[in-house]
C-alpha positions in Angstrom: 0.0 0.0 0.0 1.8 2.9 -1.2 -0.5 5.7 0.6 -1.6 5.6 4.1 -4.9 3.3 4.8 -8.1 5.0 5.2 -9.1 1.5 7.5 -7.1 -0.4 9.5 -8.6 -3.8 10.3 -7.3 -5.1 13.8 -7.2 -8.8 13.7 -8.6 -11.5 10.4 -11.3 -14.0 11.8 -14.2 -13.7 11.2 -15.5 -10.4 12.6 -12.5 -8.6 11.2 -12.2 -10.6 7.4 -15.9 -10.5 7.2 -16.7 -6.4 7.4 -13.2 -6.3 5.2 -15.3 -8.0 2.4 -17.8 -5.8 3.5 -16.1 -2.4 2.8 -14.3 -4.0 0.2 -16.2 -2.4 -2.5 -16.4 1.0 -0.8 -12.4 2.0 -2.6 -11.3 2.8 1.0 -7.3 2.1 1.4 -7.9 -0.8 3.7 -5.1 -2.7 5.5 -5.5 -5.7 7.7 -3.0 -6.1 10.4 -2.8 -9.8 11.5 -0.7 -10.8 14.7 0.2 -14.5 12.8 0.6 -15.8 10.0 -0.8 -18.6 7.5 -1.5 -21.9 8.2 0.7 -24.3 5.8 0.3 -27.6 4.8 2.0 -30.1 7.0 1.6 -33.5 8.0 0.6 -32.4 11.9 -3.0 -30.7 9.9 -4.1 -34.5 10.3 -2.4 -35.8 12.6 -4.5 -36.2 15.8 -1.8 -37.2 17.8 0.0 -34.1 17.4 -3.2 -31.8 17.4 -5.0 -33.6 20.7 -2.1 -35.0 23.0 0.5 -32.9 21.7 -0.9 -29.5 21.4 0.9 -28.8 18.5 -0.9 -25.7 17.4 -1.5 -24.1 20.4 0.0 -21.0 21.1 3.0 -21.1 24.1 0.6 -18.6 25.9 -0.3 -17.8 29.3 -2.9 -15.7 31.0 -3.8 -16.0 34.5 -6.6 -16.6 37.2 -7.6 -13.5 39.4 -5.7 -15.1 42.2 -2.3 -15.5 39.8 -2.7 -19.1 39.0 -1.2 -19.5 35.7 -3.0 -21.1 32.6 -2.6 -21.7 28.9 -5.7 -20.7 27.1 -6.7 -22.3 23.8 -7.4 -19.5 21.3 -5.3 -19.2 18.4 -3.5 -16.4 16.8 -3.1 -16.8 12.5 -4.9 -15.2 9.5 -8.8 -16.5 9.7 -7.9 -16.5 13.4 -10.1 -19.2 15.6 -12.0 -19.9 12.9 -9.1 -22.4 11.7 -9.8 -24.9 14.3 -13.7 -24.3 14.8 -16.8 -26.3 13.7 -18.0 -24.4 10.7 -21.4 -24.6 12.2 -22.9 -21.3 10.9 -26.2 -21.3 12.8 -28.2 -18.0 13.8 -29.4 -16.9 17.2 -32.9 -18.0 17.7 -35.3 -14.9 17.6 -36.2 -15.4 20.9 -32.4 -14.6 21.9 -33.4 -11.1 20.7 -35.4 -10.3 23.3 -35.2 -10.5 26.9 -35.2 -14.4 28.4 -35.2 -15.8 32.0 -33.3 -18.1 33.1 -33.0 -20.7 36.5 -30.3 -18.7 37.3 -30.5 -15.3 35.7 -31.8 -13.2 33.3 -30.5 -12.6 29.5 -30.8 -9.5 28.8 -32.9 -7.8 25.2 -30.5 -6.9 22.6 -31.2 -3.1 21.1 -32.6 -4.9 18.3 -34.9 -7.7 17.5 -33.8 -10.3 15.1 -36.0 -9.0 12.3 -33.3 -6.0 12.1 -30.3 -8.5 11.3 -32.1 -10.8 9.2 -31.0 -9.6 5.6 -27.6 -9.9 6.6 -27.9 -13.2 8.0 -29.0 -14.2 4.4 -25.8 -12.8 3.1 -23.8 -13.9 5.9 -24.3 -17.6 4.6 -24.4 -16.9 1.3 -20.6 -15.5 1.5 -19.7 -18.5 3.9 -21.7 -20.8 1.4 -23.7 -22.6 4.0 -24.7 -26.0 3.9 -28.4 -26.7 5.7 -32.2 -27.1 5.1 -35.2 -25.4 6.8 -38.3 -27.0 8.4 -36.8 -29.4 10.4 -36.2 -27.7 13.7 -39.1 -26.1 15.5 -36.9 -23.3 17.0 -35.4 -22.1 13.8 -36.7 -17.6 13.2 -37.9 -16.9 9.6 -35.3 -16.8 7.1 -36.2 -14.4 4.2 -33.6 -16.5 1.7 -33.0 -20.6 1.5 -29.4 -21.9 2.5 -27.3 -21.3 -0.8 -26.4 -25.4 -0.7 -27.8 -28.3 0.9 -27.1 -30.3 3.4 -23.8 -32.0 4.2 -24.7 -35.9 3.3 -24.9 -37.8 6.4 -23.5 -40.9 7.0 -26.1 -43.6 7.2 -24.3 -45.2 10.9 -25.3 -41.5 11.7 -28.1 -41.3 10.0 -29.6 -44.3 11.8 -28.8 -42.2 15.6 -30.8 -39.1 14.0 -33.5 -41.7 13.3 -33.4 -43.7 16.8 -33.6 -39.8 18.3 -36.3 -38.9 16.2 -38.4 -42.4 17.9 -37.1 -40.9 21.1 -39.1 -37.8 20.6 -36.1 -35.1 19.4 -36.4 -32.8 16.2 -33.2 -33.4 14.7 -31.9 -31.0 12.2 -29.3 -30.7 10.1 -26.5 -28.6 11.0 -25.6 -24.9 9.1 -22.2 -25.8 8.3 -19.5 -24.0 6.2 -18.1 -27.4 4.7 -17.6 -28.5 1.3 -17.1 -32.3 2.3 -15.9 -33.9 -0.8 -13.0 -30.7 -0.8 -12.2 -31.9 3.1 -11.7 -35.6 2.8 -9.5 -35.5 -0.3 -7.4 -34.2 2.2 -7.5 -37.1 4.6 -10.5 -39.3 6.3 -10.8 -37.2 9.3 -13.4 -35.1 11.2 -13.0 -30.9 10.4 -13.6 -29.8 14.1 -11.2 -28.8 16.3 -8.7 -29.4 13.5 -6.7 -26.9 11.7 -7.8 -25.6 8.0 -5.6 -24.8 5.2 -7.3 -24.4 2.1 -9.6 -27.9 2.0 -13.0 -27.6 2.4 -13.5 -25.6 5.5 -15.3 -22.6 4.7 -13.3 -20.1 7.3 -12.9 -16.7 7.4 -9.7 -16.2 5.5 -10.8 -19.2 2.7 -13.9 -17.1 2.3 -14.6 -13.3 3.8 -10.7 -12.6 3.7 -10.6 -14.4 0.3 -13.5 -12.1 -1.1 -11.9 -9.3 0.2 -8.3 -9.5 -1.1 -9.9 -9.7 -4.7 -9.8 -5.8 -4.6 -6.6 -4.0 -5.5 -7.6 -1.5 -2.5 -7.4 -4.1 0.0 -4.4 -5.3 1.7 -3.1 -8.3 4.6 -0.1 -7.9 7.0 0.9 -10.6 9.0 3.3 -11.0 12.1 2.1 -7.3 12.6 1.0 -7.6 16.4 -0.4 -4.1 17.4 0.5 -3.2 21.0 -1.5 0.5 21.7 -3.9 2.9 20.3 -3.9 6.1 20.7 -6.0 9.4 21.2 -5.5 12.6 19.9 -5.3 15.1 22.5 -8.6 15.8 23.1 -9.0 12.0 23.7 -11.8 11.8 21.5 -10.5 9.9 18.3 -8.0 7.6 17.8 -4.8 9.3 16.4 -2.6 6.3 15.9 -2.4 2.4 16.0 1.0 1.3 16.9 2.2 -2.2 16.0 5.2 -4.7 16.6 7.1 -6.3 12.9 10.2 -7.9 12.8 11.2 -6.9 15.9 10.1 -3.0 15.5 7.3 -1.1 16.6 5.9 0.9 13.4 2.7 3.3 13.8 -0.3 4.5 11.5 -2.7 7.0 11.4 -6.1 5.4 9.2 -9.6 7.6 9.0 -10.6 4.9 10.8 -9.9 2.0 13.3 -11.7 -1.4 13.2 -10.8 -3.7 16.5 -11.0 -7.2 15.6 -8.3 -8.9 17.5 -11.4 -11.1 19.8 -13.5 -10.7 23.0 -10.1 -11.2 24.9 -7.8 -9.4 23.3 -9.6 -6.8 22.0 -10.5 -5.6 25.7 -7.2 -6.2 26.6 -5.7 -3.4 23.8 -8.3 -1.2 24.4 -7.3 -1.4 28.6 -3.8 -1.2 27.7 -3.6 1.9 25.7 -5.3 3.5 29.1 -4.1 7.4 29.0 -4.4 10.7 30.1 -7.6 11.3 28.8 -8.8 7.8 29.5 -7.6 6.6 32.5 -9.7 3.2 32.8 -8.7 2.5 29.0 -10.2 3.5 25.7 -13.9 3.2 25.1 -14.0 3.3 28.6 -16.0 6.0 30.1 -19.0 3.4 30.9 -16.3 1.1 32.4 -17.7 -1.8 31.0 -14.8 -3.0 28.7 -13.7 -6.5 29.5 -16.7 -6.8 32.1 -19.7 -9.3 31.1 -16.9 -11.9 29.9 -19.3 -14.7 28.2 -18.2 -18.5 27.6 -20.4 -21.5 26.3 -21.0 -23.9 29.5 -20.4 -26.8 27.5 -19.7 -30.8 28.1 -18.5 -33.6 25.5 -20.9 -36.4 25.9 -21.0 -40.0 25.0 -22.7 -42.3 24.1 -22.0 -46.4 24.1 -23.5 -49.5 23.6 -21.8 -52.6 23.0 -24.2 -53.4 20.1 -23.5 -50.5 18.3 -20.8 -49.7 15.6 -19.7 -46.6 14.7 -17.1 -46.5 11.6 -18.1 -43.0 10.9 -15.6 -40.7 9.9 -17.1 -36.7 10.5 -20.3 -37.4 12.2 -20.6 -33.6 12.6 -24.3 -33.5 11.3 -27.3 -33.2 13.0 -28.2 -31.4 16.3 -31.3 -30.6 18.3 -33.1 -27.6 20.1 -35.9 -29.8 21.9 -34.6 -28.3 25.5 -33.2 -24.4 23.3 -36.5 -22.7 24.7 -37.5 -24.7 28.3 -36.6 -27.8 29.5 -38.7 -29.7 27.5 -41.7 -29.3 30.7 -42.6 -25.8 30.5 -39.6 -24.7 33.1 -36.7 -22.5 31.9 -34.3 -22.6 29.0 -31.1 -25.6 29.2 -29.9 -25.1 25.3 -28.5 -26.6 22.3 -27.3 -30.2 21.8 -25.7 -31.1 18.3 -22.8 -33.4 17.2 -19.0 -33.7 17.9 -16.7 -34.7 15.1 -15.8 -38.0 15.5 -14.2 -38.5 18.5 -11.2 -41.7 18.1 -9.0 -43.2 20.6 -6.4 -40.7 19.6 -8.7 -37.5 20.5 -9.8 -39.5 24.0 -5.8 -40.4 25.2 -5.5 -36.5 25.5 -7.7 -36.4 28.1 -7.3 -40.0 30.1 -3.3 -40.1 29.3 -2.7 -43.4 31.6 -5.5 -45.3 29.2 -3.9 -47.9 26.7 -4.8 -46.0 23.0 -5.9 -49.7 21.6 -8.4 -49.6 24.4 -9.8 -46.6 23.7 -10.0 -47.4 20.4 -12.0 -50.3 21.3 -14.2 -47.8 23.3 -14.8 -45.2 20.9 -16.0 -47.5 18.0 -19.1 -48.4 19.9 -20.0 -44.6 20.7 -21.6 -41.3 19.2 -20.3 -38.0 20.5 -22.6 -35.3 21.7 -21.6 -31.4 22.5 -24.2 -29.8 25.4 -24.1 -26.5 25.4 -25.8 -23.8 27.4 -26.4 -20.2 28.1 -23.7 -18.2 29.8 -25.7 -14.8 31.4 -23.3 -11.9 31.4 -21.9 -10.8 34.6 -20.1 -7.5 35.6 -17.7 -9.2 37.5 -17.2 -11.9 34.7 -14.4 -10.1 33.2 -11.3 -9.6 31.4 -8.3 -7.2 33.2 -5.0 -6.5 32.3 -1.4 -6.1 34.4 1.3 -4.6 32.5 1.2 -7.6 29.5 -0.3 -10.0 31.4 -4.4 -10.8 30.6 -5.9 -12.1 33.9 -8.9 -13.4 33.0 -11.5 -14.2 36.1 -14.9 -16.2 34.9 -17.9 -16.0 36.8 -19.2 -18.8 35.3 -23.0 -18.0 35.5 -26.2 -20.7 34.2 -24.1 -23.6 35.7 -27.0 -25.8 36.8 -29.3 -25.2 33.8 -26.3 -26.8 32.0 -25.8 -29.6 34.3 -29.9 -30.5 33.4 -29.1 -29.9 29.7 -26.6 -33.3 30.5 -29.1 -35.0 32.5 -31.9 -34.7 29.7 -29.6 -35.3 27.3 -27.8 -38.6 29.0 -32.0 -39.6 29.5 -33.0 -38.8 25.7 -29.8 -41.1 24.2 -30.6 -44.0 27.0 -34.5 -44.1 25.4 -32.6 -44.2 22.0 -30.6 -47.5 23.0 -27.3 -46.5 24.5 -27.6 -47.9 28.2 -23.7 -46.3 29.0 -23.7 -42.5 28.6 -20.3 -40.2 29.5 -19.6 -36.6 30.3 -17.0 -34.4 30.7 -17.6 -30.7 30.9 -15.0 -28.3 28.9 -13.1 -25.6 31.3 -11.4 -22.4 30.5 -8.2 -23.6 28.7 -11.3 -24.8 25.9 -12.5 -21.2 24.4 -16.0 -21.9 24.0 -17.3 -19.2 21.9 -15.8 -15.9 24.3 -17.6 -13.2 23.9 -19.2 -10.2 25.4 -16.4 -7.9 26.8 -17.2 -4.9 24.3 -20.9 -4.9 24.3 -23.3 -3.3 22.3 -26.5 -1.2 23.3 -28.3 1.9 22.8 -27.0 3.0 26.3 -23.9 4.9 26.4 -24.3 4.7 30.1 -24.0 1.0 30.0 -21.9 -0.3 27.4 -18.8 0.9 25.1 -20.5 0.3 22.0 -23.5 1.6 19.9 -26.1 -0.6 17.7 -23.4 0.1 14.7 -20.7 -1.5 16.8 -19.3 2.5 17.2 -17.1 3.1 20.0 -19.3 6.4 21.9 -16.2 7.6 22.7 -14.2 7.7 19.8 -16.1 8.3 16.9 -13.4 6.8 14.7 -13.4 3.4 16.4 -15.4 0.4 15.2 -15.1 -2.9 17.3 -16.4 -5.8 15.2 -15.7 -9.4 17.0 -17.3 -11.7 19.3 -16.9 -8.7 22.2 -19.6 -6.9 20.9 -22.0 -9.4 21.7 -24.6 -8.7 24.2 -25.5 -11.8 24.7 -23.9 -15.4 24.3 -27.4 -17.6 23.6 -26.7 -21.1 23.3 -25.8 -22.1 19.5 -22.5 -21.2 17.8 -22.2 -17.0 17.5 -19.8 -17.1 13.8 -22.7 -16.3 11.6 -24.2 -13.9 13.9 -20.6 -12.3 14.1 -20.3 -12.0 10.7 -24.0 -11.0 9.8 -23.5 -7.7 11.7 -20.3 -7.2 10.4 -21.9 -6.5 7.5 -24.7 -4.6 8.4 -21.7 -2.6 9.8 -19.9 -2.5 6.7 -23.2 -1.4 4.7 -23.8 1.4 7.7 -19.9 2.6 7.8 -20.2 2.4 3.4 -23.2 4.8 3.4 -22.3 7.3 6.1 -18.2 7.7 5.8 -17.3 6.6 1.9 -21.1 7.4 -0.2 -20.2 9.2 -3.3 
């Protein structure tokens, strides 16, 4: 980029590649600053010895506990950012997860919209992540004013005949959104996608499809290994002046129209609390001192299922879930959430987690089962929060919704008994597992009570965007990438016709 960048994009998953394609079209000098780099092709992409017991990809991180106990967390930091290892399920929030909803344990609060206002981009959303799925099979799914652009990824008939058995049990099984082109992914090798890293084979991620889209224009532009450390204000505080970043062993700075924070719900709070000032004491986009508070994670569990008379040569299984207990608990009482597929879980994935097992008996073991992710509702909670101490991120969950989870188990361990697995296992995922962080950065019509407006505009700086998993309200209990990237784009459209309309 020759001239200075009218937008600097902080961070490529899939809030930051997404409104990149976004604004794409507007001319605007854009520049994506990325703190890693590419994914390559290597043998250890398949290799789920390396991924699971090794933790080859994981980053040689550490943040801590509020009371300094170290930990390494599991996010990861290269172009397309998390969404390299994630599920590709591409599902939207319920419309119901719009609007105010008690829980046992709390109360989610209304977003400053209803559903109906993010709808259109929703449509788009999967179309540029070129969704597989069908409607009409799950009761809880809103309106959708456009079909999926493709159809279902097949299912395998072993899994085919669970969805079937759950289906006599009562369930509404329906296939999963997913951003998977399955033929493209097992010319690579016969493995499951989730949890495993993406190159270019199938996976529809945010750099092999937003980022992708976006680099087609000659105004667009991707720096990698370019790890920003600070923004700053100019000196009346009330616009960022300058983003300063870390290459090749220099710091560099830039001054762009305007700043778009995409780094993630963790690390975006954590710059924003860093480059704290004179002006800002608390940190940037601060003055409600909300940023890094209301710190959301999935509760979420792996379960199994066994039975000795079943056989499961499977190879992704990733393709059905069900929303019977999204809305109650299946008995009029409060929510419990989302249950849907693991990828295939072998004797090489379990040995990561029981070490002392002999892998040839957990082999033997994970033939005759199906694996299940629970997943619930996290409620936000001020003291649920992200803080920082000089470089280090202390991160101190208040996990909230704990027992509603713990039922969605119990239910669930119940619904796959009736459907002929007598021996059901769970093991519930802890912080080191990053289910779905978000809510740091929220959004609301509020200035009072959030950093963000409904355009994802800091009220502080007028110049700063935040467009990631932080500026959820909310963490419902399905998968948040497509409703990332669905206002992403509405943002994009809204920044297009207000800062670049000819």
């Amino acid at each position: 980029m020759t001239r200075a960048p009218d937008i600097v994009i902080i961070g490529s998953g899939i809030g930051g590649a997404t409104i990149a394609a976004g604004l794409a079209r507007t001319g605007a000098r854009i520049l994506i600053l990325e703190a890693g780099d590419h994914l390559i092709d290597r043998p250890e992409n398949r290799d789920q010895r390396a991924i699971f017991q090794r933790g080859f990809f994981r980053p040689k991180e550490v943040w801590y506990e509020a009371d300094g106990a170290p930990f390494n967390p599991g996010n990861y930091y290269n172009v397309g950012g998390n969404s390299k290892f994630y599920g590709a399920v591409l599902t939207r929030y319920r419309k119901e997860d719009f609007a105010e909803l008690r829980h046992r344990e709390g109360v989610s609060p209304a977003w400053p919209f209803p559903y109906e206002e993010l709808e259109p981009w929703y449509g788009r959303a999967e179309t540029l992540f070129k969704v597989r799925g069908t409607l009409g099979e799950d009761p809880t799914e809103p309106e959708h004013s456009t079909p999926y652009p493709y159809p279902p990824v097949r299912e395998e008939k072993v899994i085919a005949r669970v969805r079937a058995r759950l289906k006599a049990a009562g369930m509404h099984p329906y296939s999963l959104p997913l951003g998977v082109d399955i033929d493209a992914w097992l010319k690579g090798g016969k493995t499951p996608w989730d949890a495993h890293p993406h190159r270019a084979d199938g996976k529809m991620d945010a750099e092999t499809t937003a980022l992708a889209e976006a680099l087609k224009h000659p105004n667009v532009e991707l720096m990698t290994n370019a790890r920003v450390v600070r923004l700053e204000t100019a000196t009346d505080g009330n616009r960022i002046s300058g983003i300063v970043y870390r290459k090749d062993g220099a710091e560099h700075r830039l001054s762009p129209r305007l700043v778009v924070l995409s780094a993630g719900a963790v690390q975006s709070a954590a710059l924003l609390l860093r480059s704290a000032n004179e002006h800002h004491p608390r940190g940037l986009a601060n003055s409600s001192d909300q940023v890094g508070r209301n710190f959301m994670n999935h509760n979420s569990s792996a379960v199994l299922a066994l039975s000795p008379f079943f056989v499961n040569r499977s190879t992704y299984q990733k393709t059905f879930g069900f929303n019977d207990f999204y809305l109650s608990d299946g008995a009029g009482g409060p929510p419990l959430g989302n249950v849907q597929l693991l990828g295939r879980v072998s004797g090489k994935i379990l040995k990561a987690n029981m070490p002392s097992v002999p892998e040839w008996l957990l082999n033997r073991v994970s033939i005759h089962a199906v694996d299940f992710y629970a997943m619930s509702e996290d409620i936000p909670h001020p003291e649920s929060r992200v803080m920082v101490d000089g470089d280090r991120i202390i991160l101190k969950w208040h996990r909230t919704n704990w027992q509603a989870h713990l039922d969605l188990v119990a239910k669930l361990k119940a619904v796959l008994r009736k459907a002929g697995f007598p021996i059901v296992l769970s093991r519930a995922f802890d912080k080191r597992t990053p289910s779905h962080q978000c809510g740091t950065i929220r959004i609301s019509d509020d200035p009072g009570k959030a950093p963000l407006d409904i355009w994802c505009r800091s009220f502080d700086h007028a110049n700063l965007f935040v467009v990631d998993a932080s500026f959820l309200p909310t963490s419902a209990a399905v998968n948040p990438a497509l409703t990332i990237a669905a206002q992403a784009l509405r943002v994009a459209d809204h920044i297009a016709s207000k800062e670049f309309a000819t």
